[in-house]
N, C-alpha and C positions, 0 to 999 in steps of 0.2 A: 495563577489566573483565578480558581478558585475562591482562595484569600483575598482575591480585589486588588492586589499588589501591583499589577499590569495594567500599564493605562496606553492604550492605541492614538498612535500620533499622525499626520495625516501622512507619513511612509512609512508605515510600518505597523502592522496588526498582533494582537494582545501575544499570537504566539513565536512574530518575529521579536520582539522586546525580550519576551522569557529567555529564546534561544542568546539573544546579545548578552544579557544578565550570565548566562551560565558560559557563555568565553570570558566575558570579566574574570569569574571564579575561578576556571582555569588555568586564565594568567598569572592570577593573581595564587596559585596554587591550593588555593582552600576546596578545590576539587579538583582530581583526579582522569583523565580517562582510562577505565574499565575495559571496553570494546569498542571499536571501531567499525565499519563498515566496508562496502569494498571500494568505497570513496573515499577511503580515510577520516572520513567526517564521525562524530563522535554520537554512537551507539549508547551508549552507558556510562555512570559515572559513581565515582567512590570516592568518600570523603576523605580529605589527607589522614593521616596517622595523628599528626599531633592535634591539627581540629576536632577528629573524634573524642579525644583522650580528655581536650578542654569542656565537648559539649557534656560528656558523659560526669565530670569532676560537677559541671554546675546542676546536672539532674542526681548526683549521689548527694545530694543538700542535705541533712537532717531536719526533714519536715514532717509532720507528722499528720494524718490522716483529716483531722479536725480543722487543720492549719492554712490547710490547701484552698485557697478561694481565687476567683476573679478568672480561672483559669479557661485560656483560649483554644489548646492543643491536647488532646487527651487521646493515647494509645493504652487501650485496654488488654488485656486478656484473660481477664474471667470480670463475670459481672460484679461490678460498684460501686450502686444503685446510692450510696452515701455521697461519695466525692460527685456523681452527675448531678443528684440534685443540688448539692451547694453549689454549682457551675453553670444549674444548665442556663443562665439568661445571658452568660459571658460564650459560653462555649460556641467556637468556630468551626470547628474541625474534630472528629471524634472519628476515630478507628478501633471497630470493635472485632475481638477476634472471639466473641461466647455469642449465645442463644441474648438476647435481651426484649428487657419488660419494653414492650409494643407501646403502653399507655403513658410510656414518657415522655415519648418523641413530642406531645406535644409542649413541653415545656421549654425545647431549644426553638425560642425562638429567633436565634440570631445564626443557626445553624447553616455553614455555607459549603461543608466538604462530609458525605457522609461513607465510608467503606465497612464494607460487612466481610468476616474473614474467617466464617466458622461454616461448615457444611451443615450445620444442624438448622438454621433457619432456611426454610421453604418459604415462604412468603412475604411479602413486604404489609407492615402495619400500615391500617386506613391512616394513622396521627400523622405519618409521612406528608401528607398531603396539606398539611399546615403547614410546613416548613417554606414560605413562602419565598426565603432568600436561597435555596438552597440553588449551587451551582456544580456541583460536583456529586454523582451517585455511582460507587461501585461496589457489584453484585456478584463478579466472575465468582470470588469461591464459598456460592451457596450451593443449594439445593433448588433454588426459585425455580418451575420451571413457567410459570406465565407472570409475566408483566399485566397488573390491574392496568384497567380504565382511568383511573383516576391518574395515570403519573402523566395524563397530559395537561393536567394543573400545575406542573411544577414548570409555571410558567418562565422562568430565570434560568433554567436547566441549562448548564450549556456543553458538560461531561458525563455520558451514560458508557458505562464500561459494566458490559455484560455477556461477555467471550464464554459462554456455558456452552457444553452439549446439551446439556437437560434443556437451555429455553426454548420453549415455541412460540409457534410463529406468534410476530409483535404485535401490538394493539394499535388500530387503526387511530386511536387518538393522539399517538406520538405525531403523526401530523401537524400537532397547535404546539409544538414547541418550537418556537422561530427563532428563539436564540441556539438551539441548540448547533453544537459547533464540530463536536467530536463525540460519535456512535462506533463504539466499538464490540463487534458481533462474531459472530463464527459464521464460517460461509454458505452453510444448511439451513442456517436461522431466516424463515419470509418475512421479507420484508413488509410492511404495510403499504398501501395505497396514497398517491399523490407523494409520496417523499421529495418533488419537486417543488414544494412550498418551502422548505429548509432550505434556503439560502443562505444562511449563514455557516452550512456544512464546512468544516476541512478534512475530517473522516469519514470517512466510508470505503472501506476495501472493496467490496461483496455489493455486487449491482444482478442479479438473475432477472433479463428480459420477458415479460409475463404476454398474454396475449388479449390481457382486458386493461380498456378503459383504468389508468390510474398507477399501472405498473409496465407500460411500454416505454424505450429506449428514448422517449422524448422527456420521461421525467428527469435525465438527468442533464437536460439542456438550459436550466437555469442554476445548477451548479459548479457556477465556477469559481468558487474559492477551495473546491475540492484542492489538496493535495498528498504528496508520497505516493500512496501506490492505489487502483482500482483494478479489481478482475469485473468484469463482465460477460455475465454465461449465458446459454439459451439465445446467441444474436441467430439461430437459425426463424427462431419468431420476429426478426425483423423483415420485411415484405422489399425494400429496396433503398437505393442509395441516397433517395430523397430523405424517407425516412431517417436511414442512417444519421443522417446530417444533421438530424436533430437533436441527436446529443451533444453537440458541439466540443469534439474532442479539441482540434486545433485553440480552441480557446481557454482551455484547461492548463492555464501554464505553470501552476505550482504542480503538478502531475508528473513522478517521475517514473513511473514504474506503471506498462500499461499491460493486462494481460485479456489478451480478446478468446473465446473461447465459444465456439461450436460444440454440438450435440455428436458427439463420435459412434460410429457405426452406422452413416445414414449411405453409403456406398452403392452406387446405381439411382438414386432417387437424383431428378433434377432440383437444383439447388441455383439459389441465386446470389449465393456467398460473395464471386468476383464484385461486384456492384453493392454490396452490403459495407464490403470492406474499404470499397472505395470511399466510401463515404464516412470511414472513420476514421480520415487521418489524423493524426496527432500533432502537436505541437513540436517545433524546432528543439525545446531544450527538452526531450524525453529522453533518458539514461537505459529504460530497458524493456523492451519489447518482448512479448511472448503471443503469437497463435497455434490457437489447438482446435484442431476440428475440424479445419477450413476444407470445404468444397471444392473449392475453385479449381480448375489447370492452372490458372497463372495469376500470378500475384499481381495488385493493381497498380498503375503509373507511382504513386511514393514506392513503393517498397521497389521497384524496380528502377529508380535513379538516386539512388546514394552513393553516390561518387561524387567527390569534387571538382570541381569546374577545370578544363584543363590550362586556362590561363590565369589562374589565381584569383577569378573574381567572386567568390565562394562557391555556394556549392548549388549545383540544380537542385536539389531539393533539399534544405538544411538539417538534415540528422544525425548531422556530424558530432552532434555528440552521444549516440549509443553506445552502450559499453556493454551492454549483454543482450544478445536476441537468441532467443528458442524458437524452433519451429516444432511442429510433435502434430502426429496423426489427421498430417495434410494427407489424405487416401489419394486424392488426382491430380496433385500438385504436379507437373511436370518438368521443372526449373527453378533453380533455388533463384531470387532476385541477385543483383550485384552489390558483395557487401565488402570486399578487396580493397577497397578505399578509403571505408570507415576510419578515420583516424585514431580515434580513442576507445574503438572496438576490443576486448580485451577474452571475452567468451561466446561462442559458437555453439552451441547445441542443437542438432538436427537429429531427432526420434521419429521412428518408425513414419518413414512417408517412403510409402508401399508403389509409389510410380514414378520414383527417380529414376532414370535411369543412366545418366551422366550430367556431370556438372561441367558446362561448356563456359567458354570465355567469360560470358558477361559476369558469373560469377564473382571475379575478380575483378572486373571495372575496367576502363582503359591503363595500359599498359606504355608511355611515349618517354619523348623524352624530357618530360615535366614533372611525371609521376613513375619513378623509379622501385616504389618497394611495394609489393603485394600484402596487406592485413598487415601494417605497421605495427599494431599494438597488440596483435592476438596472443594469447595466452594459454586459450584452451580451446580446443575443437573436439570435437564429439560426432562421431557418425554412427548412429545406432540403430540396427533394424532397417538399412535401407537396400533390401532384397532383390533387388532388378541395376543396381547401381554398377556398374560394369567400370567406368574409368572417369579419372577426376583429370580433367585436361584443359587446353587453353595456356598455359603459359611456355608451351613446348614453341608456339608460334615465336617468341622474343628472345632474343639475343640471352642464356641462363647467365651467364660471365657479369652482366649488368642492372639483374633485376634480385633484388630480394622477395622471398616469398616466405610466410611465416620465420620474422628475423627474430623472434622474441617467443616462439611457440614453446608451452613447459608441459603441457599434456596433451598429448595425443589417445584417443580412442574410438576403436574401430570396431563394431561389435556387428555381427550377425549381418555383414554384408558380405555373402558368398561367392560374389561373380565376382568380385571387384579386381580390376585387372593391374590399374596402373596406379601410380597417386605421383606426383611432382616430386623430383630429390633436387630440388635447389633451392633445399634449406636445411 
C-alpha cells in the first residue's frame, strides 16, 4: 500500500485488495503460512524455500558498488552514504538499520516507505518533513521518545508504526493527518485531541476515555472504518447511555475484537456502568468480547439474550458469532448473562468477580426440545477467584440422558473457588 501498488475499487478498500493479493500467493505457493490464528485465518507468512533461493541468486549478482544506480528498494545496515546518493531521486522504500546523516533525507524525494531499525537515533530529522510522498513511517525500534510537530505535514501519511515504551504522549498535530489509516501505538501512549477527524482510521487498538472536551468517548463515533481489535479504558468517565451511544459501536463492523474496560477498585462508590454498557453494544459479527471493571449487578439486555431463537428464526440478539468472552473483576456482577447457546463459542473466561454466587439456568440458555446441547463448541472454561460461588446449577432441571453439556470441553479450570459445592457431570 505504501508502494502505491493497491488501488481501491468500489468493494473493496486498498487493505481488502492486499489481503486478496496475498491468498493469490498462497495458492499460488510463492508464500507460505507461518501462523495462524484461532480462526485459522493466516497470522504470518514465509516465503517458500525455492522463491527465497531464486530471490536471493538474483541479489548475489556481481555488482559492484559504483554500478548500482536507479535503485528503488534499499535495506541497509550500516551507513552508505555512496549508494543513497546515487539513488536518492529513484529511491522508494529505504530500511535503515544505523544512526543516519539527518541532511539527506532531503534529497529522497520520491521517498514513500521510510523504517528506522537502530536504537541509536532518538530523534526524527526536520528534512523528514519534505518528504512530501511519504506513506509509510516506522519508528518502533528507536529511542524516539517525542513525536515533533511537524509530522503533521506529512500530509499523505497513511502508516505510523510506533509501538515504543519510550514515546510520549502524541502531538496534537497528528490531528491534520486525514489520510492516515493505520496508528500503531502501545496502550500507555495519550493519545492527542479530536482523533475524531481521522476518518480514514482502520487501526487503533488503544482508545483511554478522557474527561475533556476533544478526548471523550464521542470521538470515536465517526470512526467507522476502524477494524480487528479496540480496548477502550476509563468508560467510568462516560456519564450515560446516551452518551455511550455515541461511539457508535453497533456500526463498527470491521471490529472484531472488542475489549471494554472500567477503572478497577471503585467498590461501594455508585456507578452508572449498567447504562453506560448498555449503550455500547456492538455489532452482530463481533468474534470476542472482553469486560473489566464493570460496576453493574447485571449485565444489560445484549449480553443477557444470546441464545438462539427457539424456532429457528435466528437469533434474539445476533452474537452468534462469539468465540471468546472474558469477564474479569466485575466486583457486583451478580449473574453471569446466558452464553449455553452460543454456537461458535469456543473459550469462557471468568476472573475474580468477587459476588458470584451461583450460576443459575439462564446461564445456559433455554434447554427444549429444539435446542438439545449445552455450549456446543466450548473448548475452554476458566473459573477463577470466584470466592462466594457455591453451585453451578440449572441443567439438573432436564432430562441429563438427552441433553449435552460441554460436548467438546478440553480444558477445565477452577482456581480459588472455595465453596463451590456442585458443578454439572453430564459431560
Amino acid at each position: 500500500m505504501g508502494e502505491g501498488f493497491l488501488e481501491a475499487d468500489e468493494s473493496s478498500d486498498m487493505e481488502a485488495m492486499g489481503e486478496k493479493i496475498v491468498y493469490v500467493l498462497l495458492r499460488n505457493s510463492l508464500l507460505q503460512i507461518a501462523e495462524r490464528d484461532v480462526y485459522g485465518n493466516a497470522k504470518s507468512c514465509v516465503m517458500h524455500d525455492l522463491v527465497h533461493e531464486l530471490a536471493a541468486s538474483v541479489l548475489r549478482g556481481s555488482f559492484k558498488e559504483d554500478e548500482i544506480t536507479r535503485v528503488r528498494y534499499i535495506f541497509l545496515k550500516e551507513d552508505s552514504s555512496d549508494v543513497l546518493k546515487k539513488n536518492a531521486n529513484y529511491l522508494r522504500t529505504l530500511l535503515f538499520m544505523d544512526n543516519i546523516n539527518g541532511n539527506m533525507f532531503s534529497n529522497f524525494e520520491s521517498l514513500h516507505v521510510l523504517t528506522f531499525g537502530s536504537w541509536e537515533v532518538e530523534e526524527l530529522s526536520s528534512e523528514i518533513k519534505k518528504l512530501i510522498h511519504l506513506r509509510v513511517l516506522d519508528i518502533e525500534r528507536t529511542s524516539i521518545e517525542y513525536l515533533p510537530d511537524w509530522i503533521g505535514e506529512l500530509f499523505h501519511l497513511q502508516t505510523l508504526r510506533a509501538c515504543s515504551y519510550r514515546l510520549k504522549p502524541l502531538p496534537s498535530t497528528l490531528k491534520n493527518l486525514r489520510n492516515l489509516r493505520h496508528l500503531y501505538i502501545m496502550k500507555d501512549v495519550e493519545l492527542f485531541a479530536e482523533i475524531g477527524l481521522l476518518t480514514c482510521l482502520r487501526t487503533l487498538k488503544f482508545f483511554r476515555v478522557g474527561d475533556k472536551n476533544g478526548y471523550k468517548i464521542e470521538e470515536l463515533g465517526s470512526l467507522n472504518c476502524l477494524k480487528g481489535e479496540l480496548q477502550i479504558d476509563n468508560l467510568e468517565r462516560v456519564c450515560n447511555k446516551e452518551e455511550a451511544q455515541k461511539a457508535d459501536l453497533s456500526n463498527k463492523l470491521k471490529l472484531l475484537k472488542l475489549n471494554l474496560g472500567w477503572k478497577i477498585g471503585r467498590e461501594g462508590e455508585p456507578t452508572n456502568d449498567e447504562n453506560v454498557l448498555e449503550g455500547l453494544q456492538p455489532h452482530s459479527r463481533l468474534e470476542e468480547l472482553e469486560i473489566s471493571g464493570f460496576g453493574g449487578r447485571n449485565f444489560p439486555s445484549w449480553t443477557r439474550k444470546m441464545e438462539v431463537d427457539d424456532v429457528g428464526q435466528g437469533s434474539r440478539l445476533p452474537l452468534n458469532k462469539l468465540v471468546r468472552i472474558t469477564l474479569s473483576d466485575c466486583s457486583e456482577c451478580e449473574e453471569i448473562p446466558m452464553f449455553g447457546q452460543l454456537p461458535k463459542l469456543k473459550c469462557l473466561l471468568l476472573y475474580r468477580l468477587s459476588n458470584v454466587k451461583s450460576i443459575n439456568p439462564s446461564f445456559y440458555g433455554s434447554v427444549n426440545d429444539v435446542t438439545r446441547t449445552v455450549f456446543p463448541a466450548l473448548e475452554e472454561l476458566v473459573l477463577d477467584r470466584l470466592p462466594k460461588l457455591t453451585v453451578l446449577k440449572g441443567i439438573e432441571s432436564v432430562d441429563a440422558s438427552a441433553v449435552n453439556v460441554f460436548p467438546h470441553l478440553q480444558h477445565l479450570t477452577i482456581k480459588d473457588c472455595s465453596v463451590l459445592m456442585s458443578f454439572p457431570t453430564h459431560f
